[in-house]
SEKOL-306378 format. One record per residue: residue number from 1; z, x, y of N, C-alpha, C in turn; residue in one letter. Coordinates in Angstrom, 1 decimal, padded with zeros to 4 digits, always signed. Layout:
BEGIN
[lumlo NUM; [Z; X; Y]; [Z; X; Y]; [Z; X; Y]; 'a'];
...
! end
This chain:
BEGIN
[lumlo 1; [-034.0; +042.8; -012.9]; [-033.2; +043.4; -013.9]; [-033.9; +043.0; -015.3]; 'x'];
[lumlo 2; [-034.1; +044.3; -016.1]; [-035.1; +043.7; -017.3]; [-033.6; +044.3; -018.9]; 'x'];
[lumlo 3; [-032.8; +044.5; -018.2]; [-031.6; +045.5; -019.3]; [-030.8; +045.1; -018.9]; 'x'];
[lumlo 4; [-029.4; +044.1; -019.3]; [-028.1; +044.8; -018.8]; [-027.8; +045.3; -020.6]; 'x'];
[lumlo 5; [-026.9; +046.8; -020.4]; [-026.6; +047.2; -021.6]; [-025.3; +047.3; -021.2]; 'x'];
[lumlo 6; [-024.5; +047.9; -022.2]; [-022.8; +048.4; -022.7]; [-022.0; +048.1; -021.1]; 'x'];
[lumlo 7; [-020.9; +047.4; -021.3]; [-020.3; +047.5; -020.2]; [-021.2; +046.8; -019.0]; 'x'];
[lumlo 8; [-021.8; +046.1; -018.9]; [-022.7; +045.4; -017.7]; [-024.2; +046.0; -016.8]; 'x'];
[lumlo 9; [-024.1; +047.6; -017.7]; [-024.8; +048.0; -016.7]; [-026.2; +047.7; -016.8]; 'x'];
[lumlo 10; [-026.7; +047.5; -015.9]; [-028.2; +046.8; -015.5]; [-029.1; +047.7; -015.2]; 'x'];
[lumlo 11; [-030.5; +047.4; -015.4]; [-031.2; +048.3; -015.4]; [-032.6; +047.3; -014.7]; 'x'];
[lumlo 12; [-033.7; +048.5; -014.1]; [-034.6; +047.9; -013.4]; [-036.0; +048.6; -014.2]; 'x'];
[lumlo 13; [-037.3; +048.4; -013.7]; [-038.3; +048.9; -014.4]; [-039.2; +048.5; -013.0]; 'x'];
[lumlo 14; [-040.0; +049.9; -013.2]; [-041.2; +049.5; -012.4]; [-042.2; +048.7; -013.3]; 'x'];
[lumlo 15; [-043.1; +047.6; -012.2]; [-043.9; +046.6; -013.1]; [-045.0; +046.9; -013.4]; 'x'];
[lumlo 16; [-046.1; +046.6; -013.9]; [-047.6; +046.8; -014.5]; [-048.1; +047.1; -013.2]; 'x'];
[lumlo 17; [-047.9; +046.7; -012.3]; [-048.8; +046.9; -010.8]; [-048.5; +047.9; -009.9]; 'x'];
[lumlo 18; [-047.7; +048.7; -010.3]; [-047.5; +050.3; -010.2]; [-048.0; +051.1; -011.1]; 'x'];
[lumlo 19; [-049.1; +052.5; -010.2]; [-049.7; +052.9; -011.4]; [-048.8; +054.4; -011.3]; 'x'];
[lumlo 20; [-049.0; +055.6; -012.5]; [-048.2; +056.8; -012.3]; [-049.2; +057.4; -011.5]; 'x'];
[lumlo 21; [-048.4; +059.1; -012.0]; [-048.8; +060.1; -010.8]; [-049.8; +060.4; -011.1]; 'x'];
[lumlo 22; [-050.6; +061.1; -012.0]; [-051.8; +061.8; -012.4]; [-052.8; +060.4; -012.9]; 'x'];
[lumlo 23; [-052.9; +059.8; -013.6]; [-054.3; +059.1; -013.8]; [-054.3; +057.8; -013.7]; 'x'];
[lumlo 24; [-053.0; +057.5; -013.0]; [-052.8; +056.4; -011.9]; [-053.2; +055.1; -012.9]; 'x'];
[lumlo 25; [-052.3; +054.7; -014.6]; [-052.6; +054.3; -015.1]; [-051.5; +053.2; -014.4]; 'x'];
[lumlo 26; [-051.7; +051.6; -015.1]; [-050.2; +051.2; -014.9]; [-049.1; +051.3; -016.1]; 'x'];
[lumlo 27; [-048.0; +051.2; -015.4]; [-046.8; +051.6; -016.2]; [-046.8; +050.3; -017.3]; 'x'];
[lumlo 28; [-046.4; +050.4; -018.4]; [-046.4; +049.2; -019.3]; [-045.0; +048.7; -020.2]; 'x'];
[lumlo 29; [-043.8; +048.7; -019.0]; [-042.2; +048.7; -019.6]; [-042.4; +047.5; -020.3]; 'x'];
[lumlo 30; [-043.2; +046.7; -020.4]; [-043.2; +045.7; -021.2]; [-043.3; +045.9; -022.8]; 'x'];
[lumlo 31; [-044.0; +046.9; -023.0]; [-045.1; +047.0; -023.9]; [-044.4; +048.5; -024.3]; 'x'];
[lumlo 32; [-043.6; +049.2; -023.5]; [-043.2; +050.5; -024.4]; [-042.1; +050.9; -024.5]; 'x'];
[lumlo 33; [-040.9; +050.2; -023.6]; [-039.6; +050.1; -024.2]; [-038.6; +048.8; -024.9]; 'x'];
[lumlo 34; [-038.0; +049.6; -026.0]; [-037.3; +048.7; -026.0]; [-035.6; +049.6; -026.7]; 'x'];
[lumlo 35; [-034.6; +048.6; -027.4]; [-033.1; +049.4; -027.2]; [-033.2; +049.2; -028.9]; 'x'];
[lumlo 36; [-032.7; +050.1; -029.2]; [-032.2; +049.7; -030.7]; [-031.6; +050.6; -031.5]; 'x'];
[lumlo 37; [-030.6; +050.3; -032.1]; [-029.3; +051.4; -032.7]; [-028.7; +051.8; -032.0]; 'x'];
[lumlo 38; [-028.5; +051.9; -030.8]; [-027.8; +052.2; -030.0]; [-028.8; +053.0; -029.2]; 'x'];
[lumlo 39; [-030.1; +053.2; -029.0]; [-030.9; +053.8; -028.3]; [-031.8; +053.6; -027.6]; 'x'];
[lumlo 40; [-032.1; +054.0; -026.2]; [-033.4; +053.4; -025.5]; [-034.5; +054.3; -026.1]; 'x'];
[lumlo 41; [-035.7; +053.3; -026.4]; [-036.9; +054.0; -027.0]; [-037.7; +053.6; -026.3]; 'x'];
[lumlo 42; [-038.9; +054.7; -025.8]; [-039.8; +054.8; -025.1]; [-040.8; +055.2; -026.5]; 'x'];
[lumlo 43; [-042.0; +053.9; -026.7]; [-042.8; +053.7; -027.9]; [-044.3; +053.9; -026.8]; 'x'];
[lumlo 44; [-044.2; +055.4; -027.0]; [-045.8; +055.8; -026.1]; [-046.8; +055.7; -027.4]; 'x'];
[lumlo 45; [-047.7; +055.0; -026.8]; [-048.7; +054.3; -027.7]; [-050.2; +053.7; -026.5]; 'x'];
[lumlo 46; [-051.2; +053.7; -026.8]; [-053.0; +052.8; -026.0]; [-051.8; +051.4; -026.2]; 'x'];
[lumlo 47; [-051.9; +050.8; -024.8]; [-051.5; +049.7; -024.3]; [-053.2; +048.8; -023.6]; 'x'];
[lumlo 48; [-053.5; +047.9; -024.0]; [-055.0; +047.3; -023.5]; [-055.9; +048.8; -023.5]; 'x'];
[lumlo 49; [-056.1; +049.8; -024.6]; [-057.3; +050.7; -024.9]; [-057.1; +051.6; -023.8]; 'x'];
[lumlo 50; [-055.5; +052.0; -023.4]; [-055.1; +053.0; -022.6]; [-053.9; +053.7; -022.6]; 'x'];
[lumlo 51; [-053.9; +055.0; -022.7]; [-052.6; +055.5; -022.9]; [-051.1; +055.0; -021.8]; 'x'];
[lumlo 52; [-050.0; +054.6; -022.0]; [-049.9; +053.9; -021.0]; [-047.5; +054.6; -021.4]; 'x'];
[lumlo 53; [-047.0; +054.5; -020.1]; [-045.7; +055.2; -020.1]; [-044.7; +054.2; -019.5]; 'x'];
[lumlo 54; [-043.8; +054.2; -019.2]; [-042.5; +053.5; -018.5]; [-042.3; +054.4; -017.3]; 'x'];
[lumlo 55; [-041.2; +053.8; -016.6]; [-040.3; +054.1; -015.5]; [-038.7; +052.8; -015.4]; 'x'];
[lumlo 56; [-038.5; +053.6; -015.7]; [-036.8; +052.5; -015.5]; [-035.8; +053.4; -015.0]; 'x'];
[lumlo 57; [-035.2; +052.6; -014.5]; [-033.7; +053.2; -013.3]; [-032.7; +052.1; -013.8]; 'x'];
[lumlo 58; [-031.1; +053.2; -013.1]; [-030.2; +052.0; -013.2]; [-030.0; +051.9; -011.7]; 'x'];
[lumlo 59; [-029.1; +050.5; -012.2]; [-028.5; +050.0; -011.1]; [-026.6; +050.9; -011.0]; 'x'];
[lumlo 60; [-026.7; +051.4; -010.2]; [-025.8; +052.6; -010.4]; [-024.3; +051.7; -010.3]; 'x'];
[lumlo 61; [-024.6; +050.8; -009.4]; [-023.2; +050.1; -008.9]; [-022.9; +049.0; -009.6]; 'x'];
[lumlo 62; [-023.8; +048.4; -010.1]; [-024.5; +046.7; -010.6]; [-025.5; +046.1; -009.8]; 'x'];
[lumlo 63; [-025.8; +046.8; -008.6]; [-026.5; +046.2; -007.7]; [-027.5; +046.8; -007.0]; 'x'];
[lumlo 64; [-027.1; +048.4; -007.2]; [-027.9; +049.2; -006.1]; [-028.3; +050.0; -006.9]; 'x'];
[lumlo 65; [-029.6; +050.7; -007.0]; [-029.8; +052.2; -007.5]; [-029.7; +053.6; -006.5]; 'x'];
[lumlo 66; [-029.1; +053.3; -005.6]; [-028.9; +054.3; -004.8]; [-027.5; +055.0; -004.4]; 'x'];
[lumlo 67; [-027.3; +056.3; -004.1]; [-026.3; +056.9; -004.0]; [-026.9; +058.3; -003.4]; 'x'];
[lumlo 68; [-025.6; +058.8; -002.9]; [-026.2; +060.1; -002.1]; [-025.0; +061.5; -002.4]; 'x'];
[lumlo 69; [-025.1; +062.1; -003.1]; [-024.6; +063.0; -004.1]; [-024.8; +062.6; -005.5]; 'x'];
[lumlo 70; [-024.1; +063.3; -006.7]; [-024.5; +062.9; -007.5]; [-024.0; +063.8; -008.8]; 'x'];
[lumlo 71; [-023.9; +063.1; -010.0]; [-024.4; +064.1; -011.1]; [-024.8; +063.0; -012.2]; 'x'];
[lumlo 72; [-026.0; +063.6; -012.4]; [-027.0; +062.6; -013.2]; [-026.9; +063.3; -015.0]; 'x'];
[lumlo 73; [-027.0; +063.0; -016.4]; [-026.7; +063.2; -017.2]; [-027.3; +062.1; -018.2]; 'x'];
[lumlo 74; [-028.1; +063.0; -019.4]; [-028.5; +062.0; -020.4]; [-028.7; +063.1; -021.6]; 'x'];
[lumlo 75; [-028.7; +062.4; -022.3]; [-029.5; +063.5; -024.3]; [-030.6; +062.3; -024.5]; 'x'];
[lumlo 76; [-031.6; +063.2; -024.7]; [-032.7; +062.8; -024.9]; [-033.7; +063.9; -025.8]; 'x'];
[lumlo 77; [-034.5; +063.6; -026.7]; [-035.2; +064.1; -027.5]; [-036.7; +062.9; -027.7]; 'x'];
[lumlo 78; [-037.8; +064.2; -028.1]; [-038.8; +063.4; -028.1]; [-039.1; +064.0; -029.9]; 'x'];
[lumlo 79; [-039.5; +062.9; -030.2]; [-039.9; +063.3; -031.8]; [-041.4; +063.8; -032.0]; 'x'];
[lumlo 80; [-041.2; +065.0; -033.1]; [-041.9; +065.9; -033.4]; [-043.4; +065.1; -033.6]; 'x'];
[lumlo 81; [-044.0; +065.3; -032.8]; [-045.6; +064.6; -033.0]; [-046.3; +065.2; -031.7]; 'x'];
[lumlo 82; [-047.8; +065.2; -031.9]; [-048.4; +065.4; -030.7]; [-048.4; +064.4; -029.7]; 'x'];
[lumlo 83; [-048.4; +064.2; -028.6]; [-048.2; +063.3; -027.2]; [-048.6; +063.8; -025.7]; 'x'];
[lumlo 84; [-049.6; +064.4; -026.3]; [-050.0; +065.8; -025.3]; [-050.6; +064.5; -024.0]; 'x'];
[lumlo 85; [-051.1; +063.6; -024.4]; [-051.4; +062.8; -022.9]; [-050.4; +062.0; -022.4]; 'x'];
[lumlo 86; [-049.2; +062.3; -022.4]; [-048.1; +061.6; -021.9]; [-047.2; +062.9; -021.8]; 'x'];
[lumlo 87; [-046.3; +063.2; -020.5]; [-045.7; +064.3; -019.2]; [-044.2; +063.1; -019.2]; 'x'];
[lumlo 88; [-043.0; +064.1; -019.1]; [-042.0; +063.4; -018.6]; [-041.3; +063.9; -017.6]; 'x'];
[lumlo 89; [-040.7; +063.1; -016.4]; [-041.2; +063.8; -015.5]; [-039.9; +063.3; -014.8]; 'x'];
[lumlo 90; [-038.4; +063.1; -014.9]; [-036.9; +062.4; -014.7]; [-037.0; +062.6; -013.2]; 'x'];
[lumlo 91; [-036.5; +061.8; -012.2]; [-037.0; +062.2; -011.0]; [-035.3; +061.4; -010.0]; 'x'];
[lumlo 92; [-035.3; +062.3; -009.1]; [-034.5; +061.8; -008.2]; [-035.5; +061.3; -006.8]; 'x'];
[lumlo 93; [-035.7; +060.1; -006.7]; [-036.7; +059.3; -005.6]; [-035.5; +059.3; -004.3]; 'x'];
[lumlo 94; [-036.2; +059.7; -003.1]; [-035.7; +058.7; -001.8]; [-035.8; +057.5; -001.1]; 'x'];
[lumlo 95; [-034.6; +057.1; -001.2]; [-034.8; +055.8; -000.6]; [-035.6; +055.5; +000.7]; 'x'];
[lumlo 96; [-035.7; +056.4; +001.5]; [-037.1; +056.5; +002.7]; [-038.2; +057.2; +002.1]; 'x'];
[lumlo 97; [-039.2; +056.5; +001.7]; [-040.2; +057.0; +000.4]; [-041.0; +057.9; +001.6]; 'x'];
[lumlo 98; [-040.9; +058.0; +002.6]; [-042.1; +059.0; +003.7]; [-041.1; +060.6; +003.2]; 'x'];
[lumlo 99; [-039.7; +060.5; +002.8]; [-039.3; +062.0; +002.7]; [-039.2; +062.8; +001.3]; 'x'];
[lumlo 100; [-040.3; +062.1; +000.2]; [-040.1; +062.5; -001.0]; [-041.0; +063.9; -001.1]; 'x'];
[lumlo 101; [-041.0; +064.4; +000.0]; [-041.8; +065.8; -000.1]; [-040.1; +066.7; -000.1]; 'x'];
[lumlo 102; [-039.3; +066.7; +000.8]; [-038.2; +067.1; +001.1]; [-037.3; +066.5; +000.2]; 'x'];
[lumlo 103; [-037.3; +065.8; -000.4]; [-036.2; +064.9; -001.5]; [-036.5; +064.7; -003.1]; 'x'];
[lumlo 104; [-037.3; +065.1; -003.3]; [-037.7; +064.9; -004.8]; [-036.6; +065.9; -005.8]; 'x'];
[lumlo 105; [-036.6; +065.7; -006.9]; [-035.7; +066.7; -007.6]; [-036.5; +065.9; -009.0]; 'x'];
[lumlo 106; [-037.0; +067.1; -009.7]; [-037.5; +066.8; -010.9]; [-036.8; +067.9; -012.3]; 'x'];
[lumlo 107; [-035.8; +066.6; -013.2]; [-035.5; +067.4; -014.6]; [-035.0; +066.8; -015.4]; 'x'];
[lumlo 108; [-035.0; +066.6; -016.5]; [-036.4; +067.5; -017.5]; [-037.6; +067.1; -016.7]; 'x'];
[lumlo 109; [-038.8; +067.8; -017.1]; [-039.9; +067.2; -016.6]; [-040.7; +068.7; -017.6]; 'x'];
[lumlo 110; [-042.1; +068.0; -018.0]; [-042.9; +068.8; -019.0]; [-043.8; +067.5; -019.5]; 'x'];
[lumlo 111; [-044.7; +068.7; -020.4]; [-045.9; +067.9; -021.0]; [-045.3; +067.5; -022.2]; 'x'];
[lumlo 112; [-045.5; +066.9; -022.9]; [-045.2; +066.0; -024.2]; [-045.6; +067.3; -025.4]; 'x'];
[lumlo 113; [-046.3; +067.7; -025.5]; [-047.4; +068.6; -026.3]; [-046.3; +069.2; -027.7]; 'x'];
[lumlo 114; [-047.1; +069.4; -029.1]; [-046.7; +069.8; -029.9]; [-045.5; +071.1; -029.8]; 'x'];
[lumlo 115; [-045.0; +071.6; -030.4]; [-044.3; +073.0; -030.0]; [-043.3; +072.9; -029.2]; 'x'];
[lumlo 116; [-042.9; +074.3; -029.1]; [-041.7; +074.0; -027.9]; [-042.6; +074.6; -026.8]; 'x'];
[lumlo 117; [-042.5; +073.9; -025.8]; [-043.3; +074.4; -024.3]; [-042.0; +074.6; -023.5]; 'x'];
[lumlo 118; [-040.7; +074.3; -023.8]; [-040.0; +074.7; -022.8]; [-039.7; +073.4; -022.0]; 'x'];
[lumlo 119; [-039.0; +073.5; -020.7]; [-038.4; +072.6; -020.2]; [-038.5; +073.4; -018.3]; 'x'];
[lumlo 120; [-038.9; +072.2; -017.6]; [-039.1; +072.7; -016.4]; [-038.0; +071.6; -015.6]; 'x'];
[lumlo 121; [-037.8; +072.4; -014.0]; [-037.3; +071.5; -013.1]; [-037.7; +072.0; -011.6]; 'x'];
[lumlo 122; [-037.4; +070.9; -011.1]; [-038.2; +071.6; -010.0]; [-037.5; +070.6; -008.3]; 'x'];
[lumlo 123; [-036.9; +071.0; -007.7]; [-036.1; +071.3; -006.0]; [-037.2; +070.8; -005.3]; 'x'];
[lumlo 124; [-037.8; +070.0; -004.5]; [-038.5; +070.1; -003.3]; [-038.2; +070.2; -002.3]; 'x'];
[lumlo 125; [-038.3; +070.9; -001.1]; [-037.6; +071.0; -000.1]; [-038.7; +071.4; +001.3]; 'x'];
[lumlo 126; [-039.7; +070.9; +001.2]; [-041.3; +071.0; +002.1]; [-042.8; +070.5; +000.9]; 'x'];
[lumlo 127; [-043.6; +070.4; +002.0]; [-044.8; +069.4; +001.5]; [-045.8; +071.2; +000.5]; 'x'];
[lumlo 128; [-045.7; +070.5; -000.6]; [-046.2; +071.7; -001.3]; [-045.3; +072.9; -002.0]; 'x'];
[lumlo 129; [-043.6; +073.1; -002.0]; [-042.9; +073.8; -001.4]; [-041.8; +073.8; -002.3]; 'x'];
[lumlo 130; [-041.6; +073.3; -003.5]; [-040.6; +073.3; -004.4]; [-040.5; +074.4; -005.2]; 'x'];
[lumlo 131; [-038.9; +074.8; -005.2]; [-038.4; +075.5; -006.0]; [-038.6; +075.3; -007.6]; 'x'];
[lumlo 132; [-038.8; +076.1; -008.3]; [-039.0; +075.8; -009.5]; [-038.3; +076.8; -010.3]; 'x'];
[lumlo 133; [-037.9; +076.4; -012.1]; [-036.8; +077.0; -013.0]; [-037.1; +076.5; -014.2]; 'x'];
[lumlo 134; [-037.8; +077.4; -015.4]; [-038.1; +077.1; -016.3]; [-037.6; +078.1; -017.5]; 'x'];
[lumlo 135; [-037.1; +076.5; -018.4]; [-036.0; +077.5; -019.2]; [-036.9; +077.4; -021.0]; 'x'];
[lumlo 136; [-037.7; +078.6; -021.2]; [-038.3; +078.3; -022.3]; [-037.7; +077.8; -024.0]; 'x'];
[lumlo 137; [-036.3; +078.2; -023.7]; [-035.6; +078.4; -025.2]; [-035.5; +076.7; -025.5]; 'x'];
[lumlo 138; [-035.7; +076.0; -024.4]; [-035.3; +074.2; -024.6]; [-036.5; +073.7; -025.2]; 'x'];
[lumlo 139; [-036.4; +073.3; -026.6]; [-037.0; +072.9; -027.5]; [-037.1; +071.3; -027.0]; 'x'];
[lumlo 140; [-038.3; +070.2; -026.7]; [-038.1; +069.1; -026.0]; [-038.1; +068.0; -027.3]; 'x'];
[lumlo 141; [-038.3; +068.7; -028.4]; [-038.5; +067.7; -030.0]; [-037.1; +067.9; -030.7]; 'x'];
[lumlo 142; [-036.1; +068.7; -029.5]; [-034.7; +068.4; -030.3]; [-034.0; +067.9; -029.4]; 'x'];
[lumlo 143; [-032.7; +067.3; -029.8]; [-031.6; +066.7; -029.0]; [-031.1; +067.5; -028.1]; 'x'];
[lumlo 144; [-030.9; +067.4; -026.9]; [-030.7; +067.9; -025.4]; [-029.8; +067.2; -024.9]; 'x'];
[lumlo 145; [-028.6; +067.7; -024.1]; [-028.4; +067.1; -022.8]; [-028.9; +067.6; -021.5]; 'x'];
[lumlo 146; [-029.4; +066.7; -020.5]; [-030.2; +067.2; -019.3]; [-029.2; +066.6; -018.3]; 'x'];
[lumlo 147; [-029.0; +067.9; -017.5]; [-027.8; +067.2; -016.3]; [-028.5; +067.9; -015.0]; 'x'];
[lumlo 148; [-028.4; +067.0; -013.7]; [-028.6; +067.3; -012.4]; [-027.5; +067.4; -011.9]; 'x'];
[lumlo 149; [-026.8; +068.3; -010.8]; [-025.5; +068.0; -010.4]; [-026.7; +068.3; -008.8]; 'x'];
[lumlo 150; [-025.6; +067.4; -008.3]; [-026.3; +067.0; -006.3]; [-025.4; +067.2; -005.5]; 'x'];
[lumlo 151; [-024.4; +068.2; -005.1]; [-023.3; +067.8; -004.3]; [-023.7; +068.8; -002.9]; 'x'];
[lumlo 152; [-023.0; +068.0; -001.8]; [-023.7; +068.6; -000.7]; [-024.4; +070.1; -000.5]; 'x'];
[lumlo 153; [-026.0; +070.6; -000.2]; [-026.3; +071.9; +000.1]; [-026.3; +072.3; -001.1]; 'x'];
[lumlo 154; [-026.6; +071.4; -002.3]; [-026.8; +072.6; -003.6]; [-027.5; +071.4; -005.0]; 'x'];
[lumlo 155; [-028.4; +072.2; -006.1]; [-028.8; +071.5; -006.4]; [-028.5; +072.6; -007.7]; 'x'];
[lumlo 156; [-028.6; +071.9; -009.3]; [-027.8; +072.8; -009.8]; [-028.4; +071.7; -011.0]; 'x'];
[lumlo 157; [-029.1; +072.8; -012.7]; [-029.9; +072.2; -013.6]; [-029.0; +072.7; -014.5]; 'x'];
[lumlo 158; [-028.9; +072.0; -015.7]; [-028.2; +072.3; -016.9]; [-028.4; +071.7; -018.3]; 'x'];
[lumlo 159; [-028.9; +072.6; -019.4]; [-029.2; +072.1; -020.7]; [-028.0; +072.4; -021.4]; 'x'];
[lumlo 160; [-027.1; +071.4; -021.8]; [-026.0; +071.5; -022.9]; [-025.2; +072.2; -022.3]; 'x'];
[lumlo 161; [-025.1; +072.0; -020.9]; [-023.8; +072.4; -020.5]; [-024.2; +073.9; -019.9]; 'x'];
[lumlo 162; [-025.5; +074.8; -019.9]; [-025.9; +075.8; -020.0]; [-027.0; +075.6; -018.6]; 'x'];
[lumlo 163; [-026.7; +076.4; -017.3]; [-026.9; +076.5; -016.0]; [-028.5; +077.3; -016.6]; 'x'];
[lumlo 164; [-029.7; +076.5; -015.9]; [-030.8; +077.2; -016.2]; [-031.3; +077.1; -014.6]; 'x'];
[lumlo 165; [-030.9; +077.0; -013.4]; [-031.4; +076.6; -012.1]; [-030.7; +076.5; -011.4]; 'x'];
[lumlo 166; [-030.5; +077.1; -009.9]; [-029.6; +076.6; -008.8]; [-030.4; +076.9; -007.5]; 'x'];
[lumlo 167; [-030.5; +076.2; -006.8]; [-030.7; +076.3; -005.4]; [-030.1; +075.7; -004.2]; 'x'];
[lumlo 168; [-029.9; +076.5; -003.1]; [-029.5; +076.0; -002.1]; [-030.3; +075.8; -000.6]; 'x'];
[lumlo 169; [-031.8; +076.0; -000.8]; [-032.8; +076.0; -000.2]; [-032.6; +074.0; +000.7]; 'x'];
[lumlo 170; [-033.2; +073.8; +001.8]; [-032.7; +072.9; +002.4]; [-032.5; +071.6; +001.2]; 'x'];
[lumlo 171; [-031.3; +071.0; +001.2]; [-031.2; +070.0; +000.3]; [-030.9; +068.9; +000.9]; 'x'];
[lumlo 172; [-031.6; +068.0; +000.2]; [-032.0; +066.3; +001.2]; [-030.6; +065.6; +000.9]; 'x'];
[lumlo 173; [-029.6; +064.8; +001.7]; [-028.4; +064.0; +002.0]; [-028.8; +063.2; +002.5]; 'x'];
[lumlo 174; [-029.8; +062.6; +001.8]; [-029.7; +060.7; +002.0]; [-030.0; +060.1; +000.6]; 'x'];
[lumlo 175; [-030.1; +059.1; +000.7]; [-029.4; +058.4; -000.5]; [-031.1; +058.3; -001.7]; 'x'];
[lumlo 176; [-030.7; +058.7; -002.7]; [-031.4; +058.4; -003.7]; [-031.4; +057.7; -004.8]; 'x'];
[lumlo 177; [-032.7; +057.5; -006.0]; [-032.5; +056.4; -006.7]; [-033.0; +057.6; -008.1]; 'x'];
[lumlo 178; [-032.7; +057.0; -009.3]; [-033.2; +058.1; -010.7]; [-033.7; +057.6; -011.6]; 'x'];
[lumlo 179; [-035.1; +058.1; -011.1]; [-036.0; +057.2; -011.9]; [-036.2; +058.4; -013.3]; 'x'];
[lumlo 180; [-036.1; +057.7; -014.3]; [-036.3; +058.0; -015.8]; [-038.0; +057.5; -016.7]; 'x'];
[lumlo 181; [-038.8; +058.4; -015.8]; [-040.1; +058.5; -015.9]; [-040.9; +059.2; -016.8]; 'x'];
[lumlo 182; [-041.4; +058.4; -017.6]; [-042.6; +059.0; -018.6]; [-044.0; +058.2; -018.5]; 'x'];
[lumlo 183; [-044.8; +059.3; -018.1]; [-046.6; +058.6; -017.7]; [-047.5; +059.5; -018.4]; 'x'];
[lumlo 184; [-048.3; +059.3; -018.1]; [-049.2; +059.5; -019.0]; [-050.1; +060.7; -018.1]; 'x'];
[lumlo 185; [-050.8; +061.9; -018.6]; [-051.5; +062.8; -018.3]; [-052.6; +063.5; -019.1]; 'x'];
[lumlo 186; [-053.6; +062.8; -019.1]; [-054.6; +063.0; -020.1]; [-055.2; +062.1; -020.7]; 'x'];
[lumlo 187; [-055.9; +062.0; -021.9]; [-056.7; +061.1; -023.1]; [-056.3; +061.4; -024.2]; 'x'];
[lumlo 188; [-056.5; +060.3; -024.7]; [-055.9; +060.2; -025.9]; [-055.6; +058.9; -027.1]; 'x'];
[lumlo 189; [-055.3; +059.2; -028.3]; [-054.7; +057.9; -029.2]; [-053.3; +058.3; -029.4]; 'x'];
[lumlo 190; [-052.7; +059.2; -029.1]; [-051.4; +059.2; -029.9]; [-050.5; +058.7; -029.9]; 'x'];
[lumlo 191; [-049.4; +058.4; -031.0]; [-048.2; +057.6; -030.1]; [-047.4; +058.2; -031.0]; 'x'];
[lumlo 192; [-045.6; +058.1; -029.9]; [-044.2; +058.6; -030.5]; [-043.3; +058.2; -029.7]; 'x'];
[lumlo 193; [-042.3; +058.9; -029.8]; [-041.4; +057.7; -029.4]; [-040.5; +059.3; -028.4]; 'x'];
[lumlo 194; [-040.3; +058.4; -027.3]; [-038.9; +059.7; -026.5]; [-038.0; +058.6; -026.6]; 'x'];
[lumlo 195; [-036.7; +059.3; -027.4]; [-035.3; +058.9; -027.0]; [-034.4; +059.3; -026.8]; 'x'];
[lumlo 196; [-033.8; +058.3; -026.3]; [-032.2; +058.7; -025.4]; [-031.1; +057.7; -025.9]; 'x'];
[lumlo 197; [-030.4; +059.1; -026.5]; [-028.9; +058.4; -026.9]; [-028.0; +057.9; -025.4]; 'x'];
[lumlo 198; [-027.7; +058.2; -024.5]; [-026.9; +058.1; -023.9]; [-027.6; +058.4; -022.1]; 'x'];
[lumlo 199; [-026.8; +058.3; -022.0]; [-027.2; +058.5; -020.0]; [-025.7; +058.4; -019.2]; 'x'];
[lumlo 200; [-025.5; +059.0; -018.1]; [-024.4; +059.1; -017.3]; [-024.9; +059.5; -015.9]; 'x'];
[lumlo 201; [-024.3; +058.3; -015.4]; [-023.9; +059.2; -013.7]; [-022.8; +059.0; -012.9]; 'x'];
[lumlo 202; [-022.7; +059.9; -011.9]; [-021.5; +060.2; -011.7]; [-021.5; +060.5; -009.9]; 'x'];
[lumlo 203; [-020.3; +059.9; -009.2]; [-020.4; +059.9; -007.7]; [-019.9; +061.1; -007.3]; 'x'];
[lumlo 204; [-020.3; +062.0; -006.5]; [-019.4; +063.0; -005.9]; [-018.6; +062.3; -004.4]; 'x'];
! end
């Protein structure tokens, strides 16, 4: 547990000896988050002369990060700056890490990059094989709410309350964990900051 915040709730972080997805940097929660004003800030910045991101989960219960339905929910904005080598990438993981071809659920998830590029999400449901839904009008340098809803046989994306994705293509029912992932994709010096006012989840 590297966080308990409001109300007891606890939080976990993957450690420096886990590297991310694309250039398999290590994660640096040491070095790039911290809470302040009421906000979790993710301070992407060259950690030891390398661009370097976080991964943190909660502990959903106090104890566990896992559950099997769901509705996942946060506002989050990244401030106006270039961050083009750093991708965020909010992820629902399985707890049997051999079925995250069939189990993954990625949203928000996008490149960091100046402008609005829009906001992606993306269903997996086979090796190679994910459904994907991309909602261009979602500006990722303004305030957002990003919600997953998981309830059996359906998987269902929403910005501000506003359905941009639905599928019912095979959906994984075993228990998952939500990892709140930002890594790094590219070269670079830049640094900025993603924040998140708030976060919620919820049992079906």
């Amino acid at each position: 547990v590297v966080y308990t915040g409001a109300g007891g709730t606890k939080w976990v972080t993957y450690p420096r000896t886990y590297v991310d997805t694309y250039d398999k940097r290590p994660y640096r929660s040491d070095r790039v988050l911290s809470v302040h004003d009421g906000t979790l800030d993710y301070y992407l910045h060259q950690v030891d002369g390398q661009p370097a991101g976080a991964n943190i989960s909660p502990l959903i219960d106090g104890s566990s990060q896992y559950q099997t339905f769901g509705r996942y929910s946060a506002r989050v904005k990244v401030d106006n700056t270039d961050l083009s080598e750093y991708y965020i990438a909010w992820l629902l993981w399985p707890k049997n890490e051999a079925d995250w071809a069939v189990a993954e659920s990625d949203f928000p998830e996008g490149p960091l990059v100046p402008g609005n590029s829009g906001v992606h999400a993306y269903s997996h449901y086979q090796v190679g094989g994910p459904e994907a839904f991309f909602d261009p009008a979602t500006d990722l340098h303004e305030w957002h709410v990003y919600t997953q809803d998981w309830p059996p046989g359906l998987r269902r994306y929403y910005v501000d309350g506003r359905l941009i994705g639905s599928t019912t293509t095979p959906i994984y029912s075993g228990p998952q964990r939500w990892q709140l992932q930002v890594e790094t994709k590219g070269n670079g010096a830049h640094s900025g900051h993603v924040l998140v006012d708030w976060v919620a989840v919820y049992g079906l």
